[in-house]
C-alpha positions as protocol buffer text, in pm:
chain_id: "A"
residue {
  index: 1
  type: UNK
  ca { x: 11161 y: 6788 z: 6350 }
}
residue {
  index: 2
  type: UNK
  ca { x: 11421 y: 6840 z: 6608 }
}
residue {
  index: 3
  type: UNK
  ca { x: 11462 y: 7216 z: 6568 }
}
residue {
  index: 4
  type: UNK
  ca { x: 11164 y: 7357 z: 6744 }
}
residue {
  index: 5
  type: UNK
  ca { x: 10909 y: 7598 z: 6516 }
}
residue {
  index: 6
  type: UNK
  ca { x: 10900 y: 7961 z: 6608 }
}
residue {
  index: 7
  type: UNK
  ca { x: 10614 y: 7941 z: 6851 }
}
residue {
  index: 8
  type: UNK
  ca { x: 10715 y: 7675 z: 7074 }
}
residue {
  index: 9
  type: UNK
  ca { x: 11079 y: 7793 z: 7080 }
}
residue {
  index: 10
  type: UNK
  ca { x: 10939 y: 8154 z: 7185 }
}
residue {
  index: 11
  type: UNK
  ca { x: 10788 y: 7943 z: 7498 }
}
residue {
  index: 12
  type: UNK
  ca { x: 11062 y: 7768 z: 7581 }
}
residue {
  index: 13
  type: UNK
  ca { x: 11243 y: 8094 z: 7569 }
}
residue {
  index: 14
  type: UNK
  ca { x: 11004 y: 8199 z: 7821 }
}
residue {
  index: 15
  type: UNK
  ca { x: 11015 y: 7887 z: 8052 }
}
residue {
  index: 16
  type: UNK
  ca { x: 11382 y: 7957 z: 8059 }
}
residue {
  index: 17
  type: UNK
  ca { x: 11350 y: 8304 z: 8169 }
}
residue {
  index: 18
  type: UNK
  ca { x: 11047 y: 8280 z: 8451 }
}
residue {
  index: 19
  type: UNK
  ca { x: 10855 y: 8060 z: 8693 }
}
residue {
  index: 20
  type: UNK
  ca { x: 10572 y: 8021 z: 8912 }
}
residue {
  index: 21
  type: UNK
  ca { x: 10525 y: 8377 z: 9113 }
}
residue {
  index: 22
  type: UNK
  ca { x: 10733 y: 8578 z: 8898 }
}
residue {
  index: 23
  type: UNK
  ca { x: 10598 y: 8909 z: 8689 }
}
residue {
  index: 24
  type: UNK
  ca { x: 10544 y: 8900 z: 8311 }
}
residue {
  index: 25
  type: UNK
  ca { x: 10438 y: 9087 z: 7997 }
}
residue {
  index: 26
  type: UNK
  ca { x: 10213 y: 8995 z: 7719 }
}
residue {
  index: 27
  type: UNK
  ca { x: 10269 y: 9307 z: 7515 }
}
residue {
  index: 28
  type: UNK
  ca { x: 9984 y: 9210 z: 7255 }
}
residue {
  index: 29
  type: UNK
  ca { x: 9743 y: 8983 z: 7417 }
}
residue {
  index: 30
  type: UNK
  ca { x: 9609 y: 8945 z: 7059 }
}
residue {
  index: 31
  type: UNK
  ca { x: 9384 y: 8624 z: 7079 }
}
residue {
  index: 32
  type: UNK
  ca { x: 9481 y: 8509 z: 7420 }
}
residue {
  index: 33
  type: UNK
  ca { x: 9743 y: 8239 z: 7386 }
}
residue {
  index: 34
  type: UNK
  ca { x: 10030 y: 8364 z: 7516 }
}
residue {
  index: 35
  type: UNK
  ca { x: 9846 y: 8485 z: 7821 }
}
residue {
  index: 36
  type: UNK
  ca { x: 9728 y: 8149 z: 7892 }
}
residue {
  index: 37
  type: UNK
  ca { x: 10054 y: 8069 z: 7886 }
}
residue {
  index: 38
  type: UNK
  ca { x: 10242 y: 8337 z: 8081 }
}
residue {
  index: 39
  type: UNK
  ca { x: 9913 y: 8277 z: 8350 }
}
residue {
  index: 40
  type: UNK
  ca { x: 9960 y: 7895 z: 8351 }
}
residue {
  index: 41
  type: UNK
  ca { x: 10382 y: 7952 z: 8394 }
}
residue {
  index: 42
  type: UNK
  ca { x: 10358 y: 8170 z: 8700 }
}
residue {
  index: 43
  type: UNK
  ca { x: 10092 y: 8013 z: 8812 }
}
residue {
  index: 44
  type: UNK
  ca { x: 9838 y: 8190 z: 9106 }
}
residue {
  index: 45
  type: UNK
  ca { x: 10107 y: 8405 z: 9298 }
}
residue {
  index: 46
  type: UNK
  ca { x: 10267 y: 8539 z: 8971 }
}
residue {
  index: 47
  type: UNK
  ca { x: 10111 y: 8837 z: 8764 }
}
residue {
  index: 48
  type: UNK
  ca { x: 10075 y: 8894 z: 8384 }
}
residue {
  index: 49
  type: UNK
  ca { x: 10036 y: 9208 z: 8273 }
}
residue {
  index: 50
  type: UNK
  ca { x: 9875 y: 9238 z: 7933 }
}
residue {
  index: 51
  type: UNK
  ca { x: 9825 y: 9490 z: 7646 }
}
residue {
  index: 52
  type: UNK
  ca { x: 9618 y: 9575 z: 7334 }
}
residue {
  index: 53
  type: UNK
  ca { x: 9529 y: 9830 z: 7151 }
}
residue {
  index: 54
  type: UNK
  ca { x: 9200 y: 9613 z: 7052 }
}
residue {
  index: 55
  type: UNK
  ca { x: 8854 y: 9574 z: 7249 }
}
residue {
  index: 56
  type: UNK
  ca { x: 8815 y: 9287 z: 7077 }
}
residue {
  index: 57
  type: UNK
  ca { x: 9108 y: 9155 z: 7174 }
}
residue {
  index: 58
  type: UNK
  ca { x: 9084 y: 9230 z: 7566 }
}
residue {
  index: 59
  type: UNK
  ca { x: 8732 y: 9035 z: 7499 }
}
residue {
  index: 60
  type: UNK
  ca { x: 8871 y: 8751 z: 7375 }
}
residue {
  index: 61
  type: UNK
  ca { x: 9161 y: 8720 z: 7620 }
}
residue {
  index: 62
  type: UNK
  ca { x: 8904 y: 8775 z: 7905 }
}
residue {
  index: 63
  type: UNK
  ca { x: 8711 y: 8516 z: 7822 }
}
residue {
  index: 64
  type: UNK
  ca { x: 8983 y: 8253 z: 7748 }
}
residue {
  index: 65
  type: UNK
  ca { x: 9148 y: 8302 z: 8104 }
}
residue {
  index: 66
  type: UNK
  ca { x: 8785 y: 8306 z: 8251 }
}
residue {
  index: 67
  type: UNK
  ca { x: 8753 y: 7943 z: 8064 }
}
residue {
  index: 68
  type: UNK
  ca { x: 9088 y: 7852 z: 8176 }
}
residue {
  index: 69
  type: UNK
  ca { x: 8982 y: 7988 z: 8547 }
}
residue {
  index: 70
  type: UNK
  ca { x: 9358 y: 8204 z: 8514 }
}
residue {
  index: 71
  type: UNK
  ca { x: 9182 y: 8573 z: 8518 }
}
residue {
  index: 72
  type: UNK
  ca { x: 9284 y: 8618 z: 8873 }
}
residue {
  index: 73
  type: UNK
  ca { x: 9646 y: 8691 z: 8848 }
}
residue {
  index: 74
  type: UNK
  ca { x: 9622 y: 8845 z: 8492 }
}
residue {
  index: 75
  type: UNK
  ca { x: 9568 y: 9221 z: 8439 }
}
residue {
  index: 76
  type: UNK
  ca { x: 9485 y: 9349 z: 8123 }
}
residue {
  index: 77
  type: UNK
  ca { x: 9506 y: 9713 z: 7974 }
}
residue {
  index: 78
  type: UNK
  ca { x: 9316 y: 9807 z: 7653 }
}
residue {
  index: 79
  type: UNK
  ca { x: 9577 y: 10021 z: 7583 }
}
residue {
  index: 80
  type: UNK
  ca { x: 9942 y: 10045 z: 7311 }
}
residue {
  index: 81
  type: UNK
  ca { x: 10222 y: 9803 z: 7453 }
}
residue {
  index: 82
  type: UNK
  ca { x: 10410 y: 10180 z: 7498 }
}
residue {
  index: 83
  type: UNK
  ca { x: 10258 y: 10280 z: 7767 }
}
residue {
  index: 84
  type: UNK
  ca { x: 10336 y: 10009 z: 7986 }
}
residue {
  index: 85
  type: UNK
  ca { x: 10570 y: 10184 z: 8178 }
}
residue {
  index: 86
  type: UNK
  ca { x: 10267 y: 10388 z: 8273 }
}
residue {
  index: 87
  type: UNK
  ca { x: 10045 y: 10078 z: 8347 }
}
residue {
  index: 88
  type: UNK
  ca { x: 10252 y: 9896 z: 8542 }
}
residue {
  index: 89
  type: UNK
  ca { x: 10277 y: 9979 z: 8884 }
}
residue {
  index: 90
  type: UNK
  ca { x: 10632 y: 10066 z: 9007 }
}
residue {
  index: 91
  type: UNK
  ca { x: 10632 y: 9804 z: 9283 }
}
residue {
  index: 92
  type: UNK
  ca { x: 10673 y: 9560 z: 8975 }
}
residue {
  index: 93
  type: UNK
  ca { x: 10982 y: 9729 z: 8856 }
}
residue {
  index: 94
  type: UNK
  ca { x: 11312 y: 9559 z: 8846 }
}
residue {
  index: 95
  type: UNK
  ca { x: 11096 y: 9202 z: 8944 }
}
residue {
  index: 96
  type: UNK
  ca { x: 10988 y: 9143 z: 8540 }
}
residue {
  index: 97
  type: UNK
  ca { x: 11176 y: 8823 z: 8422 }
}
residue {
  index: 98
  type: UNK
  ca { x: 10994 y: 8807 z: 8087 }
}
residue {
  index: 99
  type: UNK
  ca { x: 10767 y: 8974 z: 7822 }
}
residue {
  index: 100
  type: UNK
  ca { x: 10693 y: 8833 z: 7477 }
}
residue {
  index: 101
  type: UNK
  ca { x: 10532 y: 9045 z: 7168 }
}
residue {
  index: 102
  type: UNK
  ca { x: 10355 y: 8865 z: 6907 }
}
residue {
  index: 103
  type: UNK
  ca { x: 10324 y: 9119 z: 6618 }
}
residue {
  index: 104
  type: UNK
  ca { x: 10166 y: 9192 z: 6320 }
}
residue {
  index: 105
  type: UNK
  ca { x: 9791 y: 9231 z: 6314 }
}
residue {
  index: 106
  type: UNK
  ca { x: 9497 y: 9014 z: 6503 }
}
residue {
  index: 107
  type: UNK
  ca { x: 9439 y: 8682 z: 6351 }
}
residue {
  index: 108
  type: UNK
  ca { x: 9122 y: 8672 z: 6281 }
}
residue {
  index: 109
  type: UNK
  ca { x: 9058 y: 9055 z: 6295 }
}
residue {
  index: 110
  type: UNK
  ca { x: 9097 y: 9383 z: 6123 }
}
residue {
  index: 111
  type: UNK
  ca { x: 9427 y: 9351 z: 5956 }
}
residue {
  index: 112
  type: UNK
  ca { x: 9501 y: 9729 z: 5883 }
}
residue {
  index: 113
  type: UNK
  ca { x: 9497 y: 9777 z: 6273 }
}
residue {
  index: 114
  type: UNK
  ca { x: 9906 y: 9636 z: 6309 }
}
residue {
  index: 115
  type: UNK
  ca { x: 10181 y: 9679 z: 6599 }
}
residue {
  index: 116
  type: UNK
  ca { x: 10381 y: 9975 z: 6464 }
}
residue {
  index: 117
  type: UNK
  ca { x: 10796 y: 9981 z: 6471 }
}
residue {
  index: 118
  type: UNK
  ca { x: 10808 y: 10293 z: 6690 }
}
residue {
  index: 119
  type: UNK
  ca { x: 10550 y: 10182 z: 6965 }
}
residue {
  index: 120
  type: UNK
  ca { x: 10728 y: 9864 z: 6975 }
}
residue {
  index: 121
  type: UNK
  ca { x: 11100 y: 10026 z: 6998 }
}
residue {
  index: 122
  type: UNK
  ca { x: 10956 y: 10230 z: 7263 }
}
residue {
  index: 123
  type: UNK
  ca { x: 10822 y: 9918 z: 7491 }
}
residue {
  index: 124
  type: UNK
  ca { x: 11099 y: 9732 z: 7461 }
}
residue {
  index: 125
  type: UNK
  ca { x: 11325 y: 10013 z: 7615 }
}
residue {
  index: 126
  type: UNK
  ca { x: 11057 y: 10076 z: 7911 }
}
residue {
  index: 127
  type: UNK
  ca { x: 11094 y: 9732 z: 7951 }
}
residue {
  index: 128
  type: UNK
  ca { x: 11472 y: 9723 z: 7958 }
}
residue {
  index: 129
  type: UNK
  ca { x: 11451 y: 9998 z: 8237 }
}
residue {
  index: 130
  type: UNK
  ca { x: 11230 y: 9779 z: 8404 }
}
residue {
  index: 131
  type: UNK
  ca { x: 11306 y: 9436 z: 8377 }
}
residue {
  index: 132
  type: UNK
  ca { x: 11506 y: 9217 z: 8625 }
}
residue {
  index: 133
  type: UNK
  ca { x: 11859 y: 9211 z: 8513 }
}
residue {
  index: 134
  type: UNK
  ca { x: 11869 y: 8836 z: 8268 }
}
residue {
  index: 135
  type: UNK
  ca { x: 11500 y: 8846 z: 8208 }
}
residue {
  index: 136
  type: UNK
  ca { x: 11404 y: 8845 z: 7816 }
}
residue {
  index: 137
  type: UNK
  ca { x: 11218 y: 9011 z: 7618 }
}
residue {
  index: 138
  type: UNK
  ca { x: 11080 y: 8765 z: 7306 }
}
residue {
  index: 139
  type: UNK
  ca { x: 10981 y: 8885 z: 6996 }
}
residue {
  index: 140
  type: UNK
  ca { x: 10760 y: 8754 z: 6754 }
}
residue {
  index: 141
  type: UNK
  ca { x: 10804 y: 8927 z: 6379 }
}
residue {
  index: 142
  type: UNK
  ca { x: 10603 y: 8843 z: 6103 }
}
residue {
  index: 143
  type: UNK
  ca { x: 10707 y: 8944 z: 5776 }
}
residue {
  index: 144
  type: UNK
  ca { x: 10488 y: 8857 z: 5521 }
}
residue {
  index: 145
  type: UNK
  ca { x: 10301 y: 9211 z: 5507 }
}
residue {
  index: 146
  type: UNK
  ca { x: 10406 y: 9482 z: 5380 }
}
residue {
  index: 147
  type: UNK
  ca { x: 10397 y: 9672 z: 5754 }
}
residue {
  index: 148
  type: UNK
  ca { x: 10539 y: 9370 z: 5935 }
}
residue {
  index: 149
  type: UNK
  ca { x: 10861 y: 9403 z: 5657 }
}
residue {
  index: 150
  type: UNK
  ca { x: 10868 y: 9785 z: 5799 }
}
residue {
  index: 151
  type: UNK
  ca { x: 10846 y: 9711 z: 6157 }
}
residue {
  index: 152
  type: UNK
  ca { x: 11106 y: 9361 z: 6080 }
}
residue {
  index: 153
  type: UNK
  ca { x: 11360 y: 9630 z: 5937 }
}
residue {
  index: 154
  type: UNK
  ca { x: 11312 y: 9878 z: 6173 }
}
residue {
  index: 155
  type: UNK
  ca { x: 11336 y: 9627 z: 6490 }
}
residue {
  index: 156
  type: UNK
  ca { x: 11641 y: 9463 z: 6328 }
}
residue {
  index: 157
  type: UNK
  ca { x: 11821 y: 9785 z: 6317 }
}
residue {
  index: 158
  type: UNK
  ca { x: 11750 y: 9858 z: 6701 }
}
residue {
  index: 159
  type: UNK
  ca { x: 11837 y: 9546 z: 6805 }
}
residue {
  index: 160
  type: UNK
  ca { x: 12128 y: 9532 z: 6620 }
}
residue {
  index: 161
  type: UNK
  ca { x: 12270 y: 9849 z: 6730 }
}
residue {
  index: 162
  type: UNK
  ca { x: 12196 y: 9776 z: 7151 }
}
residue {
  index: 163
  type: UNK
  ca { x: 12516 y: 9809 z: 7362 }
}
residue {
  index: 164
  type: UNK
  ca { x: 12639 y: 9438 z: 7429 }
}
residue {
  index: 165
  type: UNK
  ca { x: 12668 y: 9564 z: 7789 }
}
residue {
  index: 166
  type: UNK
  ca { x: 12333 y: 9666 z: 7822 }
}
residue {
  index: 167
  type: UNK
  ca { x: 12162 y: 9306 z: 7655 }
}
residue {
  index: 168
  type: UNK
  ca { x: 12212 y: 9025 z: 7460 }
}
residue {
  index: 169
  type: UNK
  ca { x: 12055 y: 8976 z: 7140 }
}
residue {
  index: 170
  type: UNK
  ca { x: 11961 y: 8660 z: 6971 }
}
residue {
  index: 171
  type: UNK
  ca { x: 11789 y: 8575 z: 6598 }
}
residue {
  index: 172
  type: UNK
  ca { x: 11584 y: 8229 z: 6543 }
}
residue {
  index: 173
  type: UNK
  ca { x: 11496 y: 8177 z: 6247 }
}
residue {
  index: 174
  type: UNK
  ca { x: 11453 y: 7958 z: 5934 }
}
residue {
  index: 175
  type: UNK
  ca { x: 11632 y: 8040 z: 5631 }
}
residue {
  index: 176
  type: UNK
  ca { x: 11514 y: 7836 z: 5359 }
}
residue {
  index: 177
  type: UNK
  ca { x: 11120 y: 7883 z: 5414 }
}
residue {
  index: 178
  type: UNK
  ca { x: 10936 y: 8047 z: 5156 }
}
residue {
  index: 179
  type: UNK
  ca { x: 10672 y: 8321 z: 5211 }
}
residue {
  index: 180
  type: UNK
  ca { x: 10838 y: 8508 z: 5434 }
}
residue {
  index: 181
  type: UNK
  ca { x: 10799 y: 8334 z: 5747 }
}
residue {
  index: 182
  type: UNK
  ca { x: 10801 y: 8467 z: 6125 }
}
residue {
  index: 183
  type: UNK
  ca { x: 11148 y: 8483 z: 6303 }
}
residue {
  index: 184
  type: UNK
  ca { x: 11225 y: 8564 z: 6701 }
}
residue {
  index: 185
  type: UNK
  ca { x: 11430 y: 8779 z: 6837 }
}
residue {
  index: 186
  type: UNK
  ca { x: 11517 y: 8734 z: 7157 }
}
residue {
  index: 187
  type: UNK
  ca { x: 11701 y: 9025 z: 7430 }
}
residue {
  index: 188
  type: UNK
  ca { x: 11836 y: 8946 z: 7716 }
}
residue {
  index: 189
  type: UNK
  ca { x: 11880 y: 9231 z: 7969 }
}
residue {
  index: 190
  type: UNK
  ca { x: 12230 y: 9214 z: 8131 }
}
């Protein structure tokens, strides 16, 4: 397949937007992977910042990077992806070139604990206020529960309705899949 699937092109969205010793966001550290990924891109003199809600999460995360040996330039907050204005220190503002949220619920967790349309809204404009003018912001929607079709209608109707001067939006996504299948949006601060 030529096209890429939604989780590889939300990394290559990524690549595109930062490199080693640049500042990014893992908004829902969830299981881990997309830190490792964000650590491994900007390498030892770039930071991750990371969020969740979830102990469990943080746990798993921790020890992943700690496997990985990518722990030292990650720091983690066990707390909602809103709040990251808060958590991240203001010497780090206007240097963030990306941030990626995987929503939804934990795989392999408690799935009535789920990212929430109004938490998320509110991150992603902290994060416009913050970001370095072209980073992106990538997210990760999954549909096929009834909260992720609340937070997909909800996100689509803020994205949709951003001033073109103030970002860029793009949709990726698959038409003709059945079950409801994850999409990306994808902003791009101007």
């Amino acid at each position: 397949m030529k096209l890429e699937k939604i989780l590889p092109y939300s990394h290559s969205l990524l690549e595109k937007a930062a490199a080693t010793g640049d500042v990014v966001v893992d908004a829902t550290v969830g299981n881990g992977n997309d830190t490792i990924f964000l650590a491994k891109l900007v390498g030892p003199t770039g930071t991750v910042f990371g969020f969740d809600i979830q102990q469990e999460a943080i746990e798993r995360t921790k020890e992943k990077l700690a496997n990985n040996g990518l722990h030292d330039s990650v720091i983690l907050f066990q707390s909602g992806h809103e709040n990251l204005l808060d958590c991240i220190p203001d010497l780090y503002h206007g240097k963030i070139k990306a941030a990626i949220f995987n929503l939804g619920y934990l795989p392999n967790g408690d799935h009535s604990i789920v990212t929430k349309p109004e938490t998320t809204i509110t991150a992603i404009e902290q994060l416009l206020e913050i970001m370095d003018v072209e980073g992106i912001i990538v997210l990760v929607i999954y549909q096929g529960h009834s909260e992720g079709k609340i937070e997909k209608e909800a996100l689509l109707k803020f994205v949709t309705n951003l001033d073109q001067q103030r970002a860029h939006v793009l949709l990726y996504q698959f038409l003709n899949q059945k079950n409801d299948p994850p999409f990306i949006v994808a902003i791009e601060k101007r």
